[in-house]
C-alpha positions in Angstrom: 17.3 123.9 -31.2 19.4 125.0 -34.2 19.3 123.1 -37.4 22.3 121.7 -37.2 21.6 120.3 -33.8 20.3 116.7 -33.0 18.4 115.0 -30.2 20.8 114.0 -27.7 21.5 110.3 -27.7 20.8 110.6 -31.9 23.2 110.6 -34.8 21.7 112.6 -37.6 21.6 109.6 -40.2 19.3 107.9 -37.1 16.8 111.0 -37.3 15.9 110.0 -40.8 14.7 106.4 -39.4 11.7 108.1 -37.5 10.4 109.8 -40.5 6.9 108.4 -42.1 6.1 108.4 -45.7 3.1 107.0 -47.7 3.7 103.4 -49.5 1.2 102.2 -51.7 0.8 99.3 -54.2 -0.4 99.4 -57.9 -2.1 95.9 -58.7 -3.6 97.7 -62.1 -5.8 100.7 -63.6 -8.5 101.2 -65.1 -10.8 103.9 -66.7 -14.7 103.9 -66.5 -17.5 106.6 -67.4 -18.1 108.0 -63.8 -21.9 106.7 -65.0 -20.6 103.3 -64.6 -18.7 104.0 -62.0 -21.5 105.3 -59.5 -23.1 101.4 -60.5 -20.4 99.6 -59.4 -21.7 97.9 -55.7 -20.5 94.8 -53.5 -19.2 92.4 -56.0 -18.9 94.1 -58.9 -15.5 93.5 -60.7 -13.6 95.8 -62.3 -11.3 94.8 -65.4 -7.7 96.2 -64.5 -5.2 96.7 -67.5 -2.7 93.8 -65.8 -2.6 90.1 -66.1 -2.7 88.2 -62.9 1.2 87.3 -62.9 2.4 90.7 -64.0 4.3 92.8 -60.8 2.5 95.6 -59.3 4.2 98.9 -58.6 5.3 100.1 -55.4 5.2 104.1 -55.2 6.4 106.5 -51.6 5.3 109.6 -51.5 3.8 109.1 -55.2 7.0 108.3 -56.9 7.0 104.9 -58.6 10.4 103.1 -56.4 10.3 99.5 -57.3 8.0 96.2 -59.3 7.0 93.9 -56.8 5.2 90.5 -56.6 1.8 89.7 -54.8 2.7 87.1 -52.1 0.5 85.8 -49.4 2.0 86.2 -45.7 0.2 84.3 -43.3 -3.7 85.5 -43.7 -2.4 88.7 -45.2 -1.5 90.4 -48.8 1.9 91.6 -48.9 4.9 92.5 -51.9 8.0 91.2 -52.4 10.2 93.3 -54.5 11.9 92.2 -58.0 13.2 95.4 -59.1 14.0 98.6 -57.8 13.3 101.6 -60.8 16.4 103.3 -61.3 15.9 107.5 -61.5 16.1 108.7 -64.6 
């Protein structure tokens, strides 16, 4: 199949739909001594550098897209988002 070519049946703006990319959320950060770090065990809590109402960040493919909200979807975590990041 040539590039130009699509599936039959497929538009080439369709093609893109089928593509998977990584999404990941950003509730906050933190930096520890890897001595600390290799204490931590079930229960420990780590201090993050955010404040329980501030947005998260919402990165694909390891580019920063949008600030989201926490939200609570059925029994479930989820993010709603508030702003998209414009690309500078």
């Amino acid at each position: 199949m040539a590039a130009n070519d699509t599936p039959i049946g497929k538009a080439p703006k369709d093609a893109v739909y089928d593509v998977s990319v990584e999404v990941y959320a950003v509730l906050g950060t933190a930096t520890l001594p890897i001595a600390q770090l290799l204490k931590l065990g079930r229960g420990a809590v780590v201090e993050l550098d955010r404040k329980v109402n501030d947005p998260i960040d919402l990165y694909v493919n390891q580019q920063r897209i949008a600030k989201a909200e926490v939200v609570i979807v059925e029994d479930h975590l989820a993010a709603t988002v508030s702003e998209v990041v414009k690309r500078g």
